[in-house]
C-alpha positions in Angstrom: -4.3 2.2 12.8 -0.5 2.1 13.2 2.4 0.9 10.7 -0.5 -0.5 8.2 -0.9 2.4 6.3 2.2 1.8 4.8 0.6 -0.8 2.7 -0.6 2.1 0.8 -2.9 -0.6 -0.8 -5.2 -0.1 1.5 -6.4 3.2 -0.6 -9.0 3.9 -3.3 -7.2 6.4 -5.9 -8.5 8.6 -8.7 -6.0 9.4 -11.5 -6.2 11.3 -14.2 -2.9 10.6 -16.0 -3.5 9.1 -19.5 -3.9 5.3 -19.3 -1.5 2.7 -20.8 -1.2 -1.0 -21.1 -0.1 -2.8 -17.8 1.9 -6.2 -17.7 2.3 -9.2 -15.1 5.8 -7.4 -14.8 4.3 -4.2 -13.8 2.8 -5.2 -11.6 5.4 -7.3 -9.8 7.8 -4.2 -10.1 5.4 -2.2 -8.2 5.3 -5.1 -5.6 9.0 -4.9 -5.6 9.3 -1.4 -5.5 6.8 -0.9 -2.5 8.4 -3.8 -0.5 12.3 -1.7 -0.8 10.2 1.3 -0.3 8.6 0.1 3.2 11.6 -1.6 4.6 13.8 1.5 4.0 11.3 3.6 5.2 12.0 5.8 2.2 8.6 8.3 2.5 9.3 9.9 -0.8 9.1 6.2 -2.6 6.4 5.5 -0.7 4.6 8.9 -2.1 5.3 8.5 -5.8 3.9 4.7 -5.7 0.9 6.3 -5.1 -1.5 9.3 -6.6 -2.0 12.9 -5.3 -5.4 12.2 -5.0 -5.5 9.4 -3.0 -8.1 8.5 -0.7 -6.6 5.9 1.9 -9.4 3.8 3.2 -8.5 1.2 6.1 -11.2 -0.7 8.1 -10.0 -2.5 11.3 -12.6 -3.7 14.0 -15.3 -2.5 12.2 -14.1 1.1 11.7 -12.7 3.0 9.2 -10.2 5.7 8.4 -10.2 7.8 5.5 -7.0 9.8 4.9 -5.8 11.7 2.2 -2.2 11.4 0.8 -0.6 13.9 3.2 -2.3 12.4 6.0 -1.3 9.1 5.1 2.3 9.7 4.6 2.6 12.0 8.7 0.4 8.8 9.8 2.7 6.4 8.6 5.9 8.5 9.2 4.5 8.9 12.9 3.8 5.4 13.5 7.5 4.5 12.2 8.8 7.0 14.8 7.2 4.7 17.2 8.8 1.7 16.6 11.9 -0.7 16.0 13.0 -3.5 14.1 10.3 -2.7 11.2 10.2 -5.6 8.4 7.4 -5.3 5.3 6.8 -8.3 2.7 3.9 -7.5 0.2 2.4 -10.7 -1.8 0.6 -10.2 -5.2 -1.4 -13.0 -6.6 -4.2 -14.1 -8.8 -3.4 -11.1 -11.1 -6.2 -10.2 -13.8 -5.7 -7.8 -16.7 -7.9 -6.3 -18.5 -6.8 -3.7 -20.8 -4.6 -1.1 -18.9 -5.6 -2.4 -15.9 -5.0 -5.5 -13.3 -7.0 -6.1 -10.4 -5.0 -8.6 -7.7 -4.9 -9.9 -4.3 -2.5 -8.1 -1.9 -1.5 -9.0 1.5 0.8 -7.0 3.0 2.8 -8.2 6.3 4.1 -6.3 8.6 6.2 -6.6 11.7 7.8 -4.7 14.5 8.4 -3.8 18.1 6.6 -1.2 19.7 7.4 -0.3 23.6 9.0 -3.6 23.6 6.7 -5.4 22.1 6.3 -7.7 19.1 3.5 -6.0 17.1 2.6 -8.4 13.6 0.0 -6.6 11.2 -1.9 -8.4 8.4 -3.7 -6.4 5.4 -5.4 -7.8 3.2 -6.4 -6.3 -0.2 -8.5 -6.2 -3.3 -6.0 -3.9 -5.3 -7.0 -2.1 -9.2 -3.7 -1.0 -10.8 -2.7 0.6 -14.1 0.3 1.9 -15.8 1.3 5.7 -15.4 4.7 6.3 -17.7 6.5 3.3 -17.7 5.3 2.3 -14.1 2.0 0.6 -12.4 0.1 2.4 -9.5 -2.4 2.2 -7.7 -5.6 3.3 -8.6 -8.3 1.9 -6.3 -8.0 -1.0 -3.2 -10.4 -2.1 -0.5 -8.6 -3.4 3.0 -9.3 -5.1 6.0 -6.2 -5.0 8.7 -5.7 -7.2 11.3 -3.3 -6.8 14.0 -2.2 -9.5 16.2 
């Protein structure tokens, strides 16, 4: 599946920490927060933006992979060991919140070169967040990858 796990939105998450109200804001701060995240490759951002219980669920071709969250992270740590030159941009829109939660569109884009190679990956997701402390993460997301 390569670099596209790092969109971490392509995962379906349980948590059990008490709910709070989520904002517009929130929500763009976790955008924001993912996209320094990625581009840093900065694992340990990576792995608080998203639960302990997280079940990372990416179908590509018509197959899908199910990870957990330490599977996801050595995935996407493996497939950055791969390549060069990585870039990541995550868009947000048509945000809907209903009580402490907002359900958006995500597409994540990501880029790089991989044995010398331009590689350009495309996820695009259904996403649930909600607030945990004075952040937004994800809860639940359903992702179809494309790689051109």
């Amino acid at each position: 599946m390569g670099l596209g796990l790092v969109a971490a939105l392509g995962a379906a998450t349980l948590i059990s920490a008490p709910a709070h109200a989520i904002s517009e804001s929130s929500v763009q701060a976790y955008a924001a927060a993912m996209n320094q995240a990625a581009n840093s490759q900065n694992i340990g951002q990576i792995s608080r933006l998203i639960s302990d219980e997280v079940i990372v669920s990416l179908t590509r071709n018509g197959k899908t992979a199910n990870l957990d969250k330490n599977g996801y992270l050595q995935l996407l740590q493996k497939s950055w060991s791969k390549s060069t030159n990585y870039c990541y941009n995550i868009r947000i829109s048509d945000v809907v919140i209903t009580g402490n939660q907002a359900r958006a569109q995500v597409v994540t884009t990501e880029t790089w070169t991989e044995n010398g190679k331009p590689v350009k990956l495309i996820t695009t997701s259904r996403a649930t967040l909600s607030e945990s402390g004075s952040n937004a993460v994800l809860l639940r997301s359903v992702s179809q990858v494309t790689i051109n």
